[in-house]
N, C-alpha and C positions, 0 to 999 in steps of 0.2 A: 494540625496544630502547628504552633509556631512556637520556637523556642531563641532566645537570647544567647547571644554568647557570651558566656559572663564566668568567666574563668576565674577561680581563686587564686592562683599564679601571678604575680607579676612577672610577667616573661620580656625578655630585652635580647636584642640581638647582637650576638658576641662576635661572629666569625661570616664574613661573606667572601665566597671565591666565584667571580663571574665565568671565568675558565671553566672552571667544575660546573655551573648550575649550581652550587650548592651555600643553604646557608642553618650558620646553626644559634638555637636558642639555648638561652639558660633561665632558670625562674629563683628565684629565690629559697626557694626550698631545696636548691640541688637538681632540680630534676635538667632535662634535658632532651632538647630535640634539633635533627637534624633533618635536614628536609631536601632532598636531593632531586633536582628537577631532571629529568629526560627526555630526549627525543626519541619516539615511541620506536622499537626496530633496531637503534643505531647501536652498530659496537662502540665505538666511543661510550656511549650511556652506559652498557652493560658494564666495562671497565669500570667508570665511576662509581656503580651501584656495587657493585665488589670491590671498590676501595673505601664507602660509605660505611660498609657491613665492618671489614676488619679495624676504620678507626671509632667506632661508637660501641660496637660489640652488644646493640639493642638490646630491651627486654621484650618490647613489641615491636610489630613494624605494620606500618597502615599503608594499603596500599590506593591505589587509583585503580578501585575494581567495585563492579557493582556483583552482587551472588550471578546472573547469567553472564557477563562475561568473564569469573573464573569459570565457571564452568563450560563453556565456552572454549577457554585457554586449555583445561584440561583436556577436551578430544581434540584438539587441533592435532595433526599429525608434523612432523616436520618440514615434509615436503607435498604441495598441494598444488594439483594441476590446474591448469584455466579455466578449463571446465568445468572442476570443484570448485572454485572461485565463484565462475559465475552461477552456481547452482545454489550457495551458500547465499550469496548476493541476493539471489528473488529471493528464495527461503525468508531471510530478515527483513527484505521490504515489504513482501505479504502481510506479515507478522505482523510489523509496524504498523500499517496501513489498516488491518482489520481492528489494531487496539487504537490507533491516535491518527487515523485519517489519511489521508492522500499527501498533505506536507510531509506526516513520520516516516511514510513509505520512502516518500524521495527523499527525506532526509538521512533514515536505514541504508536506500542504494548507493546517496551520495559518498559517506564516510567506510561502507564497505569496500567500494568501487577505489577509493584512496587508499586503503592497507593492500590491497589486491594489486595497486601499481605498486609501492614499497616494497611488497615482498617478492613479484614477478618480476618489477622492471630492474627497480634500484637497488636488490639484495639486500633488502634492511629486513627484518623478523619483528616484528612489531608485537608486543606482548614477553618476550624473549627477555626484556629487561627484568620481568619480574619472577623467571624463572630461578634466577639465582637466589632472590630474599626468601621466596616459597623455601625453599630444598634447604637454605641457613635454618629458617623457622623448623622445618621437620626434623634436624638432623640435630639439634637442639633444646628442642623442646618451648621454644618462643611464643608469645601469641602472635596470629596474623590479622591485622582488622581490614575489611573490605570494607571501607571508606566512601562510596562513589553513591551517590544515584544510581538508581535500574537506569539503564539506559533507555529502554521504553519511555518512564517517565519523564527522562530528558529529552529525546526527540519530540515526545508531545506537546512541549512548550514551545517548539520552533513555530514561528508567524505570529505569536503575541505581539501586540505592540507597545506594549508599557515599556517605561527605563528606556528609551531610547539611546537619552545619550551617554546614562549612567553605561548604555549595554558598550558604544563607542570607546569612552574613558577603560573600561575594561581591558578590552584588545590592546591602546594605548600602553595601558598599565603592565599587563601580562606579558609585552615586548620589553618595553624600556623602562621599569618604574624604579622608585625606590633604593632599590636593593641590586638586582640582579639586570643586565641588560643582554638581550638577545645575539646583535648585532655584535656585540664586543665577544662573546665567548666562540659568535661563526670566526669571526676573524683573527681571534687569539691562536683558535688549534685548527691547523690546518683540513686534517681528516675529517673534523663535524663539518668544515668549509665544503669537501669533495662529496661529503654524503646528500649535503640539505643542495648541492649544484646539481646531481644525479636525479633527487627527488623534482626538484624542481621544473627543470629539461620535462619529464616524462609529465609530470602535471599537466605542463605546456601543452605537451604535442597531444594529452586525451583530450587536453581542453578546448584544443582551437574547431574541432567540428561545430559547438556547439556558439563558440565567439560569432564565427561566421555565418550560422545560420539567420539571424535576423536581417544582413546586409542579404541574405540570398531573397529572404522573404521580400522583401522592400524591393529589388530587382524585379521579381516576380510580379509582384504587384503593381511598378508603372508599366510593364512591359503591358497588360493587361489593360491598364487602362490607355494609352494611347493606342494600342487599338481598337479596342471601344471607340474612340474621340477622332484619333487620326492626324493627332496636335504633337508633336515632336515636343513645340514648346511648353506645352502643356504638361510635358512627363516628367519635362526637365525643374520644371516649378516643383510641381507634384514630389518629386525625386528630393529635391532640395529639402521641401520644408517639412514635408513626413519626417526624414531621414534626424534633420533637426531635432524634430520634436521626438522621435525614437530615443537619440541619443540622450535626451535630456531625460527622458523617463525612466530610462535603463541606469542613466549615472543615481538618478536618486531609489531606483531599485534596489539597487548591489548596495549603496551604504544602509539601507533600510536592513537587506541582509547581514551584512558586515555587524550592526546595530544588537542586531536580533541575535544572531551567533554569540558573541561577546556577551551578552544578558544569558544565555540560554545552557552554554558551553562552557563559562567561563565563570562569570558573577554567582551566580546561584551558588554550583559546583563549588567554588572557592569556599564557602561557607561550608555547605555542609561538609567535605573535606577537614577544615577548621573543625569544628563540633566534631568527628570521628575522631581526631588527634588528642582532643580533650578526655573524649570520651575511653581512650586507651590509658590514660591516666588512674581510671576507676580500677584496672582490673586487678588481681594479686599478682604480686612479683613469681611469673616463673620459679619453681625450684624442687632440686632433684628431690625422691623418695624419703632418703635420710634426712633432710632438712625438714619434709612434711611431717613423716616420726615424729622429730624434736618439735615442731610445732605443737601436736595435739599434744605433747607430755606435758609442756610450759602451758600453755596458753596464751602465750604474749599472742596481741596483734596482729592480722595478717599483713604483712608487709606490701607495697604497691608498687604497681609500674614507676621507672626512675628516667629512663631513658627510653626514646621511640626515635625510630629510621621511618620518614617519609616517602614515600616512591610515586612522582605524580610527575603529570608533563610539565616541561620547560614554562610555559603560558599558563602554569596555576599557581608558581611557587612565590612571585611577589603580592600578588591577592592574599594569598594564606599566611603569609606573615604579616602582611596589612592587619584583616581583620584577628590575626592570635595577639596582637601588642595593643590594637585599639580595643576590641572588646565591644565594638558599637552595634553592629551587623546582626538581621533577620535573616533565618531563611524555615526551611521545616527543616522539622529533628532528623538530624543525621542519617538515623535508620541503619548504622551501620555494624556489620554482623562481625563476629569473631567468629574464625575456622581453630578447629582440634588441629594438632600435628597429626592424627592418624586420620587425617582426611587429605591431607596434602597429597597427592602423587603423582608432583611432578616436578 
């Protein structure tokens, strides 16, 4: 099914801090949201997300989590060897792979293989951001909405080709749009600067086997054919205008990629994330025993959610205020789950 976003709210955007990642909404009825973007792992982000909590003091809070990776978050242990890493690593590509194909599989490796550099190379904890709003929620009595796509269902869409360039505009968007820009809050606070330079380096250094594997392939292959031929110059053409044509193929690859991620990662995600936010608006306002008492005695009304704390990455949070003020945007229902406080434990 497919659902509209069509909010009874007119929401407008009151407060942007690009330093923070953070921006907050207000609607006409009072209510109120604040949407705190993060670098998944970073202390920096964790701070933020603990100064998000004590200045909104939520009645819900929606996180960027689909039911399997809280659950997920909940056995992870604190500290997890290489070995568990990469045993964790096949574990979800299998997985992927048996539900959505040989793309989900490598798609599974590729983004496990990235939290496993984060958390081995560059000491980031990845997930750690949202262990503070959990433990707020438990310790309070809060709703928590798991807000995300299954992830399965989101790797399964990698290699679609539709939205191409809508999926481009995305990336664009989720960097620099609007609201919030990426590049100004690296370069405002030092330490997000030293964290996303650590992350980076190590990115690098897994990446470069794979960069150079196809200049080895293409070496391989004139070496083979001149001698086959026996034509020096023959290799040297050959060498040339493959290599040409390699590179041409590869550059419209990677944006096809880039295209695809941004649609798949990102666009969809934004939305249903949006429709979760909404959909926290439905629930009843938290409140202690004595207030439920006094409820069933009156009868008044059950009172609703007033105010919601977002928790999503840096590259979701100008899409989701895009589509919460526009109102335009498809995608499918939300699907997103409210957790009990006596399920939280962690």
């Amino acid at each position: 099914s497919v659902t509209k976003i069509s909010s009874k709210k007119a929401l407008s955007v009151t407060k942007i801090s690009s330093k923070k990642l953070r921006i907050e909404l207000r609607g006409t009825d009072g209510s109120s949201i604040v949407i705190q973007g993060v670098v998944h792992g970073s202390s920096v982000s964790i701070r933020d997300v603990s100064d998000a909590i004590e200045y909104l003091k939520p009645d819900a809070i929606v996180l960027e989590l689909c039911v399997s990776r809280w659950r997920s978050l909940k056995q992870r242990k604190n500290k997890t060897s290489i070995q568990e890493e990469i045993e964790a690593i096949a574990s979800a590509s299998r997985s992927a792979s048996l539900r959505g194909g040989s793309v989900a599989g490598l798609t599974a490796a590729t983004v496990g293989t990235l939290f496993a550099i984060a958390r081995q190379g560059a000491g980031l904890e990845p997930g750690k951001e949202f262990h503070l709003p959990l433990m707020h929620a438990k310790a309070q009595g809060k709703h928590v909405i798991l807000g995300d796509k299954e992830f399965i269902t989101t790797i399964s869409s990698v290699g679609n080709k539709d939205h191409f360039i809508q999926g481009l505009q995305a990336l664009a968007y989720g960097t620099s749009g609007n609201y919030i820009s990426l590049p100004k809050a690296m370069f405002f606070d030092h330490e997000r600067r030293f964290e996303f330079a650590k992350l980076s380096i190590l990115v690098a250094i897994a990446a470069a086997p794979i960069a150079v594997l196809p200049n080895y392939l293409l070496t391989t292959l004139s070496t083979m054919t001149t001698t086959a031929s026996g034509s020096i110059l023959q290799q040297v053409s050959w060498t040339f205008n493959e290599s040409f044509l390699f590179d041409l193929l590869f550059g419209f690859a990677s944006i096809f990629l880039l295209a695809n991620l941004g649609q798949v990662f990102l666009m969809r995600r934004d939305i249903v994330l949006a429709n979760s936010i909404l959909d926290a608006f439905e629930l009843p306002l938290p409140q202690t025993d004595r207030n439920k008492r006094r409820e069933k005695q009156d009868q008044r009304p059950t009172p609703r959610v007033k105010t919601v704390l977002v928790i999503v990455g840096a590259l979701h949070v100008n899409g989701i205020v895009n589509h919460l003020i526009t109102t335009s945007s498809s995608e499918s229902s939300s699907g997103s789950r409210t957790i009990p406080s006596s399920s939280i434990t962690r």
